[in-house]
N, C-alpha and C positions, 0 to 999 in steps of 0.2 A: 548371574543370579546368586543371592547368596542364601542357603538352608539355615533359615533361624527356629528353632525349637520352639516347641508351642507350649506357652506357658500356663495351659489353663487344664483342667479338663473336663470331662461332660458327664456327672452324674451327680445326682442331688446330694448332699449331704445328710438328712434327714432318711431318705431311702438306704444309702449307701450304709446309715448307720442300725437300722433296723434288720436287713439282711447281715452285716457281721462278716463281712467276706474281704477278702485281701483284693486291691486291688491295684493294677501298672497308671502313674502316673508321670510320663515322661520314664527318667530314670529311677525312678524312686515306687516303692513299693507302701498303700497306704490302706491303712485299717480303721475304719471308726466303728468304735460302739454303743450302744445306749443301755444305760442301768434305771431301773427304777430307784426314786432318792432310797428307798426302803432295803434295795437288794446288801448284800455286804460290799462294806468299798475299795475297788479296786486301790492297792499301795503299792508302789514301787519300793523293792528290795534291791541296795549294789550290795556287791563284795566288795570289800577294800581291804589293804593289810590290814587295817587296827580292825577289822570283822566286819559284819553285816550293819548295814546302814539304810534303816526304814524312812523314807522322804516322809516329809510331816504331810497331814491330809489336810488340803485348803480346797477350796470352792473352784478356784482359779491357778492352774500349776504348768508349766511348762520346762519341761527338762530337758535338756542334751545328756544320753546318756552316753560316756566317750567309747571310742572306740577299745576293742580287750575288755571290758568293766561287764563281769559277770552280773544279770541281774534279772527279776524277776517278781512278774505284775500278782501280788495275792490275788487268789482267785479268780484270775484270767490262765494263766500257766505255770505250773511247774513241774520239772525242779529250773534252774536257772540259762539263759543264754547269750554267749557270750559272740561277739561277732568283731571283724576286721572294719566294719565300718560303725558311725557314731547312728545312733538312734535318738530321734525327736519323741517323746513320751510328750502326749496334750490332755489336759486335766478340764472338763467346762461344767460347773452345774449350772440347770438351766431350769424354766418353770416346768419340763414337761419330762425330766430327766439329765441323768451324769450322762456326759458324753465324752468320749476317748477316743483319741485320736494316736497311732504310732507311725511314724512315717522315716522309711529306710531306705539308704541306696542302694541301688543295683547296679552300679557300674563296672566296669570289667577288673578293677582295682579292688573290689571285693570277691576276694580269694573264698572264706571260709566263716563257718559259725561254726559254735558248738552246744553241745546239750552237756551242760555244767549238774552236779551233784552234791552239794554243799552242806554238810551235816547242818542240820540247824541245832543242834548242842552246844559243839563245838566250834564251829566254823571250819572244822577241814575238808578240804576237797577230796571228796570221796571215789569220783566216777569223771572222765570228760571222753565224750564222743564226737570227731569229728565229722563236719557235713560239709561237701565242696561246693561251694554257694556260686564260684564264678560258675562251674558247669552245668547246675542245676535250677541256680534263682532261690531269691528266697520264699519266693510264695511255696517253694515244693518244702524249703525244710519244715514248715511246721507239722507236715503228716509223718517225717524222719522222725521229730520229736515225740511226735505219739507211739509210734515203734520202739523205739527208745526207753519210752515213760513203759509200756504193758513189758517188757522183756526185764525193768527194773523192778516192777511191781512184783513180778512173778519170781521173785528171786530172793529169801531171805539173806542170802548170802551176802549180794550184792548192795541189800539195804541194813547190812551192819558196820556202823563207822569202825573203821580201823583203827581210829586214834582213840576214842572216846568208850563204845562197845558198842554203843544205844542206837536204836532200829529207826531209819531213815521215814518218818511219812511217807504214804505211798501217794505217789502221784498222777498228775492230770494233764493232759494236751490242752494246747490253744480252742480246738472246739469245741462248743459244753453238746451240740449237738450228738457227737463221736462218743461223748464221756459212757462208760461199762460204769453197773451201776456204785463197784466202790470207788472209781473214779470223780463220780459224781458227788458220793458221801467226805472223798476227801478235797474238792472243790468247796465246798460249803465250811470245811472246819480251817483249811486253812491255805 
């Protein structure tokens, strides 16, 4: 007999997108979400040598975002995350809402991610923390991140660029549900 991988899986799309929650797909780790057209729109941010690179906002988008390539969704999370495997970033407006799709592997070849810090001034990298993704999974790092984000926030120190001087935004975790309330007021600006 031979074990073939089941290619599908079993939860609506529509549900899955209204709940907001990570979920195991085979090997891969899958998130949809829904915006109203009204809310602000989610943009992808890379880091790249020549600096920050904002993907242009279309209706219709689908990105590979490569593996190492620090980057991060406005007002879904910040500051930035950087991981050993490629991330699928999905873009759909649709009559009843935005929907967002990010879909990542989990396979044992995925070592690590990181919670990236990226002046937005400047562009230097300010801060990187790692997370050990082969032993933990990625669904846990995103509450790492939120650790992360309140122990940055709380730190003028830490949110002053070394290169530049200028005070880092404070930032936000992946869940708005989680967001303190100037986490919340710094989700909405930026």
């Amino acid at each position: 007999m031979i074990n073939e991988p089941i290619l599908n899986y079993d939860f609506p799309l529509r549900e899955v997108a209204t709940e907001g929650e990570w979920h195991q797909a085979n090997r891969y780790s899958l998130w949809v979400g829904r915006q109203a057209a009204t809310d602000p729109p989610y943009e992808v941010v890379e880091a790249h040598p020549q600096g920050l690179v904002r993907l242009p906002l279309k209706e219709r988008l689908m990105r590979l975002i490569p593996a190492k390539t620090p980057f991060r969704i406005k007002h879904l999370f910040a500051p930035f995350r950087a991981s050993d495997a490629d991330m699928v970033y999905i873009r759909a407006a649709m009559e009843d809402g935005v929907f967002h799709t990010l879909l990542g592997a989990t396979s044992n070849e995925v070592r690590e991610d990181a919670v990236v810090w990226i002046c937005p001034h400047c562009g230097e990298e300010m801060r990187r923390k790692i997370f050990e993704t082969r032993k933990h999974g990625l669904i846990a790092f995103w509450p790492f991140m939120l650790e992360q984000v309140r122990e940055f926030n709380g730190s003028p120190a830490q949110r002053k660029c070394g290169a530049c001087g200028k005070l880092h935004p404070l930032c936000y975790g992946f869940d708005t549900k989680l967001d303190q309330t100037d986490e919340a007021a710094a989700r909405a600006e930026w």
